[in-house]
PDB file as gemmi writes it, atoms N, CA and C in Angstrom:
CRYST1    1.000    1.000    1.000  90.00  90.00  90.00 P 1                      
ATOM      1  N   UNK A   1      -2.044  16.762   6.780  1.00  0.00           N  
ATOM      2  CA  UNK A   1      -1.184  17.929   6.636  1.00  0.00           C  
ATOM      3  C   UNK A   1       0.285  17.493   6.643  1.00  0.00           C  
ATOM      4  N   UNK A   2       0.773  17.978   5.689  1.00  0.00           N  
ATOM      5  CA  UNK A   2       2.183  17.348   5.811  1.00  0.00           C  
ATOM      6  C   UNK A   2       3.163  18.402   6.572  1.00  0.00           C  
ATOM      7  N   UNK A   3       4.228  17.989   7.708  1.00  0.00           N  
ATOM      8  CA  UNK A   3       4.790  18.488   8.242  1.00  0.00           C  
ATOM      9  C   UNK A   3       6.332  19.145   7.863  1.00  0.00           C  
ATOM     10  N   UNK A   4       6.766  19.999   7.757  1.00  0.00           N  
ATOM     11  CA  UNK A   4       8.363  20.552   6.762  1.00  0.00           C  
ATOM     12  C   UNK A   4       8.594  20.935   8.000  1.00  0.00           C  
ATOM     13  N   UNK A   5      10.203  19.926   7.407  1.00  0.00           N  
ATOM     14  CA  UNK A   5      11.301  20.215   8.101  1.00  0.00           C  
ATOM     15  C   UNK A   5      12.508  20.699   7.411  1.00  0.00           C  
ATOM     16  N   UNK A   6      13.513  21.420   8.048  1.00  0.00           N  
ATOM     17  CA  UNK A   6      14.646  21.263   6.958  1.00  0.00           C  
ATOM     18  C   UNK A   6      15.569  19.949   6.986  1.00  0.00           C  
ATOM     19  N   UNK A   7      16.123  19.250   5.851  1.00  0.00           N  
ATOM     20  CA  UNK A   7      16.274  18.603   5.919  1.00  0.00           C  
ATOM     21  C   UNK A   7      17.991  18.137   6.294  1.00  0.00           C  
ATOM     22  N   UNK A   8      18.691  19.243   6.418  1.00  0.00           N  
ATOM     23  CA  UNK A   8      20.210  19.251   6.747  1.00  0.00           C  
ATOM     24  C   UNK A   8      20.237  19.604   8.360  1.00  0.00           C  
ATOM     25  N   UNK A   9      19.054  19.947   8.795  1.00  0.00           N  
ATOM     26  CA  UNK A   9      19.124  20.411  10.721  1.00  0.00           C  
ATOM     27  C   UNK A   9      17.928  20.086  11.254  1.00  0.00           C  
ATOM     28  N   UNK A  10      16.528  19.804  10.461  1.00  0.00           N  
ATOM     29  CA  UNK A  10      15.126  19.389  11.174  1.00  0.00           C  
ATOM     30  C   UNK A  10      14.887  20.377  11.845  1.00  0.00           C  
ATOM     31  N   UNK A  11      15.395  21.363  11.573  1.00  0.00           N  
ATOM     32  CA  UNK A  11      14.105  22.953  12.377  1.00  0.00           C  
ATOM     33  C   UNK A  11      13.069  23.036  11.280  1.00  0.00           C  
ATOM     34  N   UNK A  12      11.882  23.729  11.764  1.00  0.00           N  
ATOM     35  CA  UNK A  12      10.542  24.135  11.314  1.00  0.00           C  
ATOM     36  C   UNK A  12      10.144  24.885  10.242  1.00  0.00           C  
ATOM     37  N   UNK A  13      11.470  25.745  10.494  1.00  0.00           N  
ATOM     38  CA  UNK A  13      11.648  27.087   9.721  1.00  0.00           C  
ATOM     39  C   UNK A  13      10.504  28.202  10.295  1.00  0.00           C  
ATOM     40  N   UNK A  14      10.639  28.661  11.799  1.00  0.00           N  
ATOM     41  CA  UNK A  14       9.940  29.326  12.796  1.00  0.00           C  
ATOM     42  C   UNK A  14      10.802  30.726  12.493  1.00  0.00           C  
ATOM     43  N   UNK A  15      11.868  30.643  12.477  1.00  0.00           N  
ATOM     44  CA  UNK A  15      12.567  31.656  13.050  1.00  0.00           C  
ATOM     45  C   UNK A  15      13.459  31.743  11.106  1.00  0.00           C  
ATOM     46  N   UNK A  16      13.828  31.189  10.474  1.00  0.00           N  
ATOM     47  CA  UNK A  16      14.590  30.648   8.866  1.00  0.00           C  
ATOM     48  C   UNK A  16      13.583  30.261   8.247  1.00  0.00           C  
ATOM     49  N   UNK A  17      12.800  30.383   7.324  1.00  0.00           N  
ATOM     50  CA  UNK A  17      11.789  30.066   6.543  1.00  0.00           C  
ATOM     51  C   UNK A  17      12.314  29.155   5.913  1.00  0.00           C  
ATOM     52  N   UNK A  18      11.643  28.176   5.780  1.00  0.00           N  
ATOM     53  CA  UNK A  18      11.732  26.452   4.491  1.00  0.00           C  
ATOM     54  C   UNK A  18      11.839  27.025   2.975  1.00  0.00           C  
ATOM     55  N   UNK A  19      12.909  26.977   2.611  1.00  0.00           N  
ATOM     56  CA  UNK A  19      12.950  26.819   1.133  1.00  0.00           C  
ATOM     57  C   UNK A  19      13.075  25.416   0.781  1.00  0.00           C  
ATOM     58  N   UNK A  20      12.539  25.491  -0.706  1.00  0.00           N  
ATOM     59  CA  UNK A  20      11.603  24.016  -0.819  1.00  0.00           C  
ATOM     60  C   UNK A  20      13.524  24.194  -1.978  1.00  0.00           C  
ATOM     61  N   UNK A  21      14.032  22.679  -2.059  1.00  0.00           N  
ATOM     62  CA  UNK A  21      15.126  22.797  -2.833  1.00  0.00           C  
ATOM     63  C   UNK A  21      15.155  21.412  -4.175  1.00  0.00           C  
ATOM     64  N   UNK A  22      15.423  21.784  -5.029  1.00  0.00           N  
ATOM     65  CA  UNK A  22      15.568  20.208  -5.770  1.00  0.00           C  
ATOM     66  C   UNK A  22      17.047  20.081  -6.016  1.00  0.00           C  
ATOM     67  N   UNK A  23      16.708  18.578  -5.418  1.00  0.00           N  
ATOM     68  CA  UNK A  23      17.843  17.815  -5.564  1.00  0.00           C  
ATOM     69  C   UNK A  23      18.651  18.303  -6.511  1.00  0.00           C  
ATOM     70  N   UNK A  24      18.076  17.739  -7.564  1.00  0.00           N  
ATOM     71  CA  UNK A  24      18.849  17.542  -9.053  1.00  0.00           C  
ATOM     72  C   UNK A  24      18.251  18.987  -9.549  1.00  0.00           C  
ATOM     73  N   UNK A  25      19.208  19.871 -10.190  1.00  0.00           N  
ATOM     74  CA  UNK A  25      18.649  21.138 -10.290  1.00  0.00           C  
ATOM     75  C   UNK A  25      19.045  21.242 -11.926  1.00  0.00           C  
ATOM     76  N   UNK A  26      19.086  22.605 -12.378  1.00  0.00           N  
ATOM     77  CA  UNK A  26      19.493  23.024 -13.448  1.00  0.00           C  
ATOM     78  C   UNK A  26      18.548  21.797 -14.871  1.00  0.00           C  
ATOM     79  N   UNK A  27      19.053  21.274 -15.402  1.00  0.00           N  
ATOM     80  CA  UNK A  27      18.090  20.423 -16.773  1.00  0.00           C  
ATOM     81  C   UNK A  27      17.387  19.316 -16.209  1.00  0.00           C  
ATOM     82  N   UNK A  28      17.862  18.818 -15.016  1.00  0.00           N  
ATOM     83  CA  UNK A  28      17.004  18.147 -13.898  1.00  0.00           C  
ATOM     84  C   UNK A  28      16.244  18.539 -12.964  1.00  0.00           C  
ATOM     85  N   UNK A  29      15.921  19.881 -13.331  1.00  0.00           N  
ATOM     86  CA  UNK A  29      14.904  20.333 -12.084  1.00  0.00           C  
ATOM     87  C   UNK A  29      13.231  19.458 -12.427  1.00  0.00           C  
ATOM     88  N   UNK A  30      12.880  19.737 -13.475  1.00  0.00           N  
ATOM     89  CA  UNK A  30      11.708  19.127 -13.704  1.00  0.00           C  
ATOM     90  C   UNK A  30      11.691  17.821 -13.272  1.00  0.00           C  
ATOM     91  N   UNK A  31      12.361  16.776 -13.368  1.00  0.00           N  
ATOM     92  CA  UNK A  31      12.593  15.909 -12.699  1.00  0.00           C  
ATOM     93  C   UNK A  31      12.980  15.119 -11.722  1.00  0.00           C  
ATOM     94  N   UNK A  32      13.253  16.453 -10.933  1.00  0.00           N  
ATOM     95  CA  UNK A  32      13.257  16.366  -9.719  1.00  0.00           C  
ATOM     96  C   UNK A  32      11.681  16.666  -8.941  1.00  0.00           C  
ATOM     97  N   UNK A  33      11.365  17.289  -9.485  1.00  0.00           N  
ATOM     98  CA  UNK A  33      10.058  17.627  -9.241  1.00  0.00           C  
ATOM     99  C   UNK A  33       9.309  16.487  -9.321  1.00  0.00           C  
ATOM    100  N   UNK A  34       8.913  15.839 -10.715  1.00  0.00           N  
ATOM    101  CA  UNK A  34       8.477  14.810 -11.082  1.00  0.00           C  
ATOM    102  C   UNK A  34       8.285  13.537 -10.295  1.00  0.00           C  
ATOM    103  N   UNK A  35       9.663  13.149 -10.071  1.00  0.00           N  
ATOM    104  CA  UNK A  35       9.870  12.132  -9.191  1.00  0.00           C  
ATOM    105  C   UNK A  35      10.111  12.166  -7.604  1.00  0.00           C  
ATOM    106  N   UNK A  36       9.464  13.356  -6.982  1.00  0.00           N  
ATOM    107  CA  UNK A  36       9.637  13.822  -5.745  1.00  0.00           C  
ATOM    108  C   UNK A  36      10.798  14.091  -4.967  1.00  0.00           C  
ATOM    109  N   UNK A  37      11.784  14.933  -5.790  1.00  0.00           N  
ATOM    110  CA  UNK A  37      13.188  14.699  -5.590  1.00  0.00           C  
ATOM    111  C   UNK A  37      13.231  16.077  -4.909  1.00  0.00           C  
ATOM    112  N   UNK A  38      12.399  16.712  -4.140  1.00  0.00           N  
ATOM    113  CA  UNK A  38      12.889  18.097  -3.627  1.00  0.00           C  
ATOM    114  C   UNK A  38      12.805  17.832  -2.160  1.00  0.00           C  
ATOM    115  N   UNK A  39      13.532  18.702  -1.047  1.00  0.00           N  
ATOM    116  CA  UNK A  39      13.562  18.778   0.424  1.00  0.00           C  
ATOM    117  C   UNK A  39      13.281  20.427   0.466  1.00  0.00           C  
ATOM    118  N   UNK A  40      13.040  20.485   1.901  1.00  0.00           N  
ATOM    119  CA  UNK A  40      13.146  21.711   2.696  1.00  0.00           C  
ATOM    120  C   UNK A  40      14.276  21.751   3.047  1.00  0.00           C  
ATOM    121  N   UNK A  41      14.514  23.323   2.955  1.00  0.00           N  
ATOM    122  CA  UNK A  41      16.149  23.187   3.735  1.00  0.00           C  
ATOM    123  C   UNK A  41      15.561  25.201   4.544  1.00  0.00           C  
ATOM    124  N   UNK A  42      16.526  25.536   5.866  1.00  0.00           N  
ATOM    125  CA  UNK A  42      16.052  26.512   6.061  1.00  0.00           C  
ATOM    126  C   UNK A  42      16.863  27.420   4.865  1.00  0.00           C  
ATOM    127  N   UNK A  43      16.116  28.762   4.761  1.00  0.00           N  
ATOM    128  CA  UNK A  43      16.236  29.155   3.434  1.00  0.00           C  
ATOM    129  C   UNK A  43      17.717  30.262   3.610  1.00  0.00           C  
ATOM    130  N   UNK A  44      17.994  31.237   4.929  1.00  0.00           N  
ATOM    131  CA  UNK A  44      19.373  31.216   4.614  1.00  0.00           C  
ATOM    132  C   UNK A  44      20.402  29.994   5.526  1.00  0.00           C  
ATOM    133  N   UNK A  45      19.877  29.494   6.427  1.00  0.00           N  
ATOM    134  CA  UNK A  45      21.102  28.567   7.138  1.00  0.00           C  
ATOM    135  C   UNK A  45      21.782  27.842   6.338  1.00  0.00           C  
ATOM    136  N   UNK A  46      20.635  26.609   5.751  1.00  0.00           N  
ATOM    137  CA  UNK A  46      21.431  25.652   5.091  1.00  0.00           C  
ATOM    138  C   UNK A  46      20.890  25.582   3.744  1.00  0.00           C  
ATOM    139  N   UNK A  47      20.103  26.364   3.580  1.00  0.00           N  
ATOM    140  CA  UNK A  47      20.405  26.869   1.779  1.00  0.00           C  
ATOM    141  C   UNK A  47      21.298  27.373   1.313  1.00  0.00           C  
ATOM    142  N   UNK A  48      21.474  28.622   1.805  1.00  0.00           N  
ATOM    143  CA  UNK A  48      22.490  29.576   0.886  1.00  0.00           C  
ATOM    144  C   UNK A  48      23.622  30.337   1.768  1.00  0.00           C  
ATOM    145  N   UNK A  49      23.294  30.423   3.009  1.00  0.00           N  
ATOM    146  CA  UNK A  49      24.319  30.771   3.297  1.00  0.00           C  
ATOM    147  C   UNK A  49      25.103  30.484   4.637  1.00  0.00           C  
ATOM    148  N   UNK A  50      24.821  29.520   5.337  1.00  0.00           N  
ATOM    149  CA  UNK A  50      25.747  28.930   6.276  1.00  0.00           C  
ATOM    150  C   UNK A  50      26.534  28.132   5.931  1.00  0.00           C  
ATOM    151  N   UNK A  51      27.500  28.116   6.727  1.00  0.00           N  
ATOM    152  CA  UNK A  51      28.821  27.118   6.622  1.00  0.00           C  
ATOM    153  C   UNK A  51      28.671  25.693   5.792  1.00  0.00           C  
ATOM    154  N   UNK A  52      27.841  25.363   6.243  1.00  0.00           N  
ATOM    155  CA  UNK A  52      26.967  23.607   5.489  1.00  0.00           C  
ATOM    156  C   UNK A  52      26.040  23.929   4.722  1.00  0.00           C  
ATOM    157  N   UNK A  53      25.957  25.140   4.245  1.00  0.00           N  
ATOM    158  CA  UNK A  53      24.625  25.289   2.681  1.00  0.00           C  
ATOM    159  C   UNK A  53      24.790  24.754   2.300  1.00  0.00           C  
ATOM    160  N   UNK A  54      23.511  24.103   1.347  1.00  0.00           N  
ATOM    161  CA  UNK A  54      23.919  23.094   0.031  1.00  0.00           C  
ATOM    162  C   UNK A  54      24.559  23.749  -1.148  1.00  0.00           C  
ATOM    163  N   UNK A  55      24.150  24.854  -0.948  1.00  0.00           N  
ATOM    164  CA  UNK A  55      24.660  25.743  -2.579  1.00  0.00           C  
ATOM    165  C   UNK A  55      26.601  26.523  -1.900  1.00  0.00           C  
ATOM    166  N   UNK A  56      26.933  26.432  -0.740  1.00  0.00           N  
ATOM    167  CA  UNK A  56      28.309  26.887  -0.585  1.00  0.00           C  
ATOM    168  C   UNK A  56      29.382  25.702  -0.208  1.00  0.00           C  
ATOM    169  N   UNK A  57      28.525  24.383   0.144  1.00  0.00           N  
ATOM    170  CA  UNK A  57      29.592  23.647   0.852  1.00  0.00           C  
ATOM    171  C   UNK A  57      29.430  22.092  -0.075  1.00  0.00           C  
ATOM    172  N   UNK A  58      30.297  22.133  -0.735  1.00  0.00           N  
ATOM    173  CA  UNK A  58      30.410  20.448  -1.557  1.00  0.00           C  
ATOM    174  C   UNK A  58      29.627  19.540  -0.875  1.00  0.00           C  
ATOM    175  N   UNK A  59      30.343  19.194   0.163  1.00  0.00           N  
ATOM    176  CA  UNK A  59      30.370  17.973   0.517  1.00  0.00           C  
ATOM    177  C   UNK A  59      28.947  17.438   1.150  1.00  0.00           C  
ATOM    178  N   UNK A  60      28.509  18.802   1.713  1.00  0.00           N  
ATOM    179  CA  UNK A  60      26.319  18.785   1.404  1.00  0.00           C  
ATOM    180  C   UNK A  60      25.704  18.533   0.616  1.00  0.00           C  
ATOM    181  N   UNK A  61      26.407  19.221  -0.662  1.00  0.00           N  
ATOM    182  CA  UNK A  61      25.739  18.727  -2.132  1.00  0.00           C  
ATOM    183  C   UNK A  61      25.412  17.815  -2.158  1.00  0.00           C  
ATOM    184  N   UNK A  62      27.135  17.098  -2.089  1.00  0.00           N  
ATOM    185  CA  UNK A  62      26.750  15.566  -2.267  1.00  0.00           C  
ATOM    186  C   UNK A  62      26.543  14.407  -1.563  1.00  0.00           C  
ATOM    187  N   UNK A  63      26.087  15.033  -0.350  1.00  0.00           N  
ATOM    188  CA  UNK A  63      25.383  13.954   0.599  1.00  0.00           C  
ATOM    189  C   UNK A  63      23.932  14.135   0.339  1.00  0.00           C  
ATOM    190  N   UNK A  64      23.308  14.959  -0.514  1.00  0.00           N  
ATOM    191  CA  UNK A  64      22.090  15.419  -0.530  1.00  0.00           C  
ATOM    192  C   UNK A  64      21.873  14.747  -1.659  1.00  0.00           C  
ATOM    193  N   UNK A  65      22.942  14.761  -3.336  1.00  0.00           N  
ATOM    194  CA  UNK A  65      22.789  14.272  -4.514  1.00  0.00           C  
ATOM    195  C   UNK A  65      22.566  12.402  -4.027  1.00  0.00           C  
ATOM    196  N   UNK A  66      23.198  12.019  -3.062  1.00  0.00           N  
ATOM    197  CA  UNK A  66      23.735  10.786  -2.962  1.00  0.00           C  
ATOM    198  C   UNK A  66      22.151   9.936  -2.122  1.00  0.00           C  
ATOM    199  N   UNK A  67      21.679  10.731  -1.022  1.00  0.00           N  
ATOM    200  CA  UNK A  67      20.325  10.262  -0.548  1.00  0.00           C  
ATOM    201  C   UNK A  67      19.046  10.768  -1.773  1.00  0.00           C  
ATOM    202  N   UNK A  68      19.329  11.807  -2.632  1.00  0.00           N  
ATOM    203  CA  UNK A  68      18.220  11.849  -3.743  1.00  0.00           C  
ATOM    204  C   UNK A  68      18.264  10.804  -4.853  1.00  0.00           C  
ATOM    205  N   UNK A  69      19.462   9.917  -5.226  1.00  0.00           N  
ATOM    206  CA  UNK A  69      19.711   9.036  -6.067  1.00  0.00           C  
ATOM    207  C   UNK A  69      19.397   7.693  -5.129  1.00  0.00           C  
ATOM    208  N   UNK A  70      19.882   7.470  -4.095  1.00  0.00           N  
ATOM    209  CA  UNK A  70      19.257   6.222  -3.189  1.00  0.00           C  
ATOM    210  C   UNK A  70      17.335   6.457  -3.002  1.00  0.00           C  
ATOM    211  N   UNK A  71      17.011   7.353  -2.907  1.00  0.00           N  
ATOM    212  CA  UNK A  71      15.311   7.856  -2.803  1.00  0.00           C  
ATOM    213  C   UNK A  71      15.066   7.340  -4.157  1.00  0.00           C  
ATOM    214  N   UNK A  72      15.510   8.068  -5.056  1.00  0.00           N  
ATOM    215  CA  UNK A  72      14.984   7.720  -6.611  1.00  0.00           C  
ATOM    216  C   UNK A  72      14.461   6.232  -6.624  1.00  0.00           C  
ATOM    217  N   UNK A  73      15.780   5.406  -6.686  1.00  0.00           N  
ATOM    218  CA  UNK A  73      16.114   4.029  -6.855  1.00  0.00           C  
ATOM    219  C   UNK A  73      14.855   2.962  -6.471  1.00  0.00           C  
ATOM    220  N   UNK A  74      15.434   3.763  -4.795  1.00  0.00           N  
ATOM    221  CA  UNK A  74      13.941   2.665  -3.854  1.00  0.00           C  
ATOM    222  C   UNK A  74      12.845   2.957  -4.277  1.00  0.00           C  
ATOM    223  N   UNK A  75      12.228   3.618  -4.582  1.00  0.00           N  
ATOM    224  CA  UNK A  75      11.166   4.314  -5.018  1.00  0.00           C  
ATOM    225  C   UNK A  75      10.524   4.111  -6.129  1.00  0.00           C  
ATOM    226  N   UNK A  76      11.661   4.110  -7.386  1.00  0.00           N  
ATOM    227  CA  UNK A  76      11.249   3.836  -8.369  1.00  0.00           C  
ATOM    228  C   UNK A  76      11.086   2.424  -8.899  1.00  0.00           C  
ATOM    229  N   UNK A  77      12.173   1.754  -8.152  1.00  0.00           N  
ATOM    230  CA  UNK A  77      13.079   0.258  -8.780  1.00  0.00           C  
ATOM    231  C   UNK A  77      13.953   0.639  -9.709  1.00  0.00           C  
ATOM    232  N   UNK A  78      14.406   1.607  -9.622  1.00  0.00           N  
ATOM    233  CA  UNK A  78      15.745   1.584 -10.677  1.00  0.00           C  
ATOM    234  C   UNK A  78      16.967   1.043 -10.030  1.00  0.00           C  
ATOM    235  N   UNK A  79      17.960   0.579 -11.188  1.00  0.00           N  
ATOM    236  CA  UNK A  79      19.249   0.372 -11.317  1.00  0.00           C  
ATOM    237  C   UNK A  79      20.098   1.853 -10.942  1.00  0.00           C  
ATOM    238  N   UNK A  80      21.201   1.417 -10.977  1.00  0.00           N  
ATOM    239  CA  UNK A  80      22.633   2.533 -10.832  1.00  0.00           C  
ATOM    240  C   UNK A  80      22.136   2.970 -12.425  1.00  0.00           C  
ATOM    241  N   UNK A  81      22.158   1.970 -13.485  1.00  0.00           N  
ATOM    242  CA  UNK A  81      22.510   2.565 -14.636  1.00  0.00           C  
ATOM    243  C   UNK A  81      20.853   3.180 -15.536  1.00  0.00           C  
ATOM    244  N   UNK A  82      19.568   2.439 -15.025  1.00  0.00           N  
ATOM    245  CA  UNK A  82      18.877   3.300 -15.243  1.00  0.00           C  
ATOM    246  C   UNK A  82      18.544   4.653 -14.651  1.00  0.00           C  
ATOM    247  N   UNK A  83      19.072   4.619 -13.495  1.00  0.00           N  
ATOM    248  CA  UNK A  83      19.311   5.920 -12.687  1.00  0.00           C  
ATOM    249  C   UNK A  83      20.101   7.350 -13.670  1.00  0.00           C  
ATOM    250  N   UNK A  84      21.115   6.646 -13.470  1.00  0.00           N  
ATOM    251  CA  UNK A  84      22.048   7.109 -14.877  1.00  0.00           C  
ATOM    252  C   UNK A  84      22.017   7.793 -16.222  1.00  0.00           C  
ATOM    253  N   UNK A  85      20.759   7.047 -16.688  1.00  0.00           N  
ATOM    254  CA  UNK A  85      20.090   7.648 -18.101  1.00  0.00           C  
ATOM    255  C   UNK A  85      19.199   8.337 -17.959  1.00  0.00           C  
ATOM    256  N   UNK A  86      18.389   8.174 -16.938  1.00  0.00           N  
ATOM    257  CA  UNK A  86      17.625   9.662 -16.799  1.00  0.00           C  
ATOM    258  C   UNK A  86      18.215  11.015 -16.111  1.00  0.00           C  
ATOM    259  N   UNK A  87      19.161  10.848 -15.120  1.00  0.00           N  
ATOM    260  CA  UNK A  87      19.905  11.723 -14.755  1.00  0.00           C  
ATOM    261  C   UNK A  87      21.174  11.975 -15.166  1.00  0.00           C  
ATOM    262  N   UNK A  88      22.069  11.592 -16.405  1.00  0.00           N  
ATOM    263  CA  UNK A  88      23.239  11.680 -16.935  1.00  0.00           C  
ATOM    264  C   UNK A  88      24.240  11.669 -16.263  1.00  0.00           C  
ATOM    265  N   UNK A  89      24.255  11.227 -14.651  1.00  0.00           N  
ATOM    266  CA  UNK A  89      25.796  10.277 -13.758  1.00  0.00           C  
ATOM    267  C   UNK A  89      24.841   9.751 -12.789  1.00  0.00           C  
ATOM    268  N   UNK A  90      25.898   9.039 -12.033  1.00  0.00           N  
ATOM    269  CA  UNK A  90      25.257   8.089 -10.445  1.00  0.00           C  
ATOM    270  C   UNK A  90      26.154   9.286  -9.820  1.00  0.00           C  
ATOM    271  N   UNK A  91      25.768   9.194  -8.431  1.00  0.00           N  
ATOM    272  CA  UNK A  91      26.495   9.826  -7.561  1.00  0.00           C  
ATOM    273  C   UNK A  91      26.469   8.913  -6.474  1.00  0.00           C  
ATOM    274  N   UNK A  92      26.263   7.964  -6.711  1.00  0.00           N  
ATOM    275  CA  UNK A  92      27.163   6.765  -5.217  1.00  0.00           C  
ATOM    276  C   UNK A  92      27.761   5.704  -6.297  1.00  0.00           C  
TER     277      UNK A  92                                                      
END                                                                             
C-alpha cells in the first residue's frame, strides 16, 4: 500500500485532503504522468491556497520544478540537455 503524504509539509491529508499535483503541468502534464513526475500536496494548504501553495507562491514552484527535473534525471539517466528536449528548459 503506498503511503501519501503532502509533499511541501508531510501531513496525511486527515484533516486537507491530498491533491495528487504534476510537476510539469500544462503540454507536460502527460509527461509528467508518464515519467512519475506527480506529488501529493494538501489540496487547499499547499496547493492552492496558502501562503507557500505551489500554484500562489514562485519560489515553491520552483523548488518543486527543480526536485522534479533532479527525480527525472536520476531516474531516467538523463542529461541537463536531454532533460531539456523533452521538457523545453532545465530548471537548475
Amino acid at each position: 500500500m503506498e503511503v501519501k503524504e503532502c509533499w511541501l509539509c508531510g501531513r496525511n491529508g486527515s484533516v486537507d485532503p491530498l491533491d495528487k499535483h504534476h510537476i510539469f503541468g500544462a503540454s507536460n502534464r502527460k509527461k509528467s504522468d508518464k515519467y512519475g513526475l506527480v506529488v501529493y500536496l494538501c489540496g487547499n494548504r499547499c496547493h492552492r491556497n496558502g501562503e507557500y501553495a505551489v500554484h500562489r507562491n514562485k519560489e515553491t514552484m520552483e523548488l518543486l520544478h527543480r526536485y522534479g527535473q533532479h527525480k527525472a534525471m536520476n531516474e531516467q539517466g538523463w542529461t541537463v540537455d536531454e532533460f531539456r528536449q523533452r521538457f523545453g528548459k532545465s530548471y537548475i
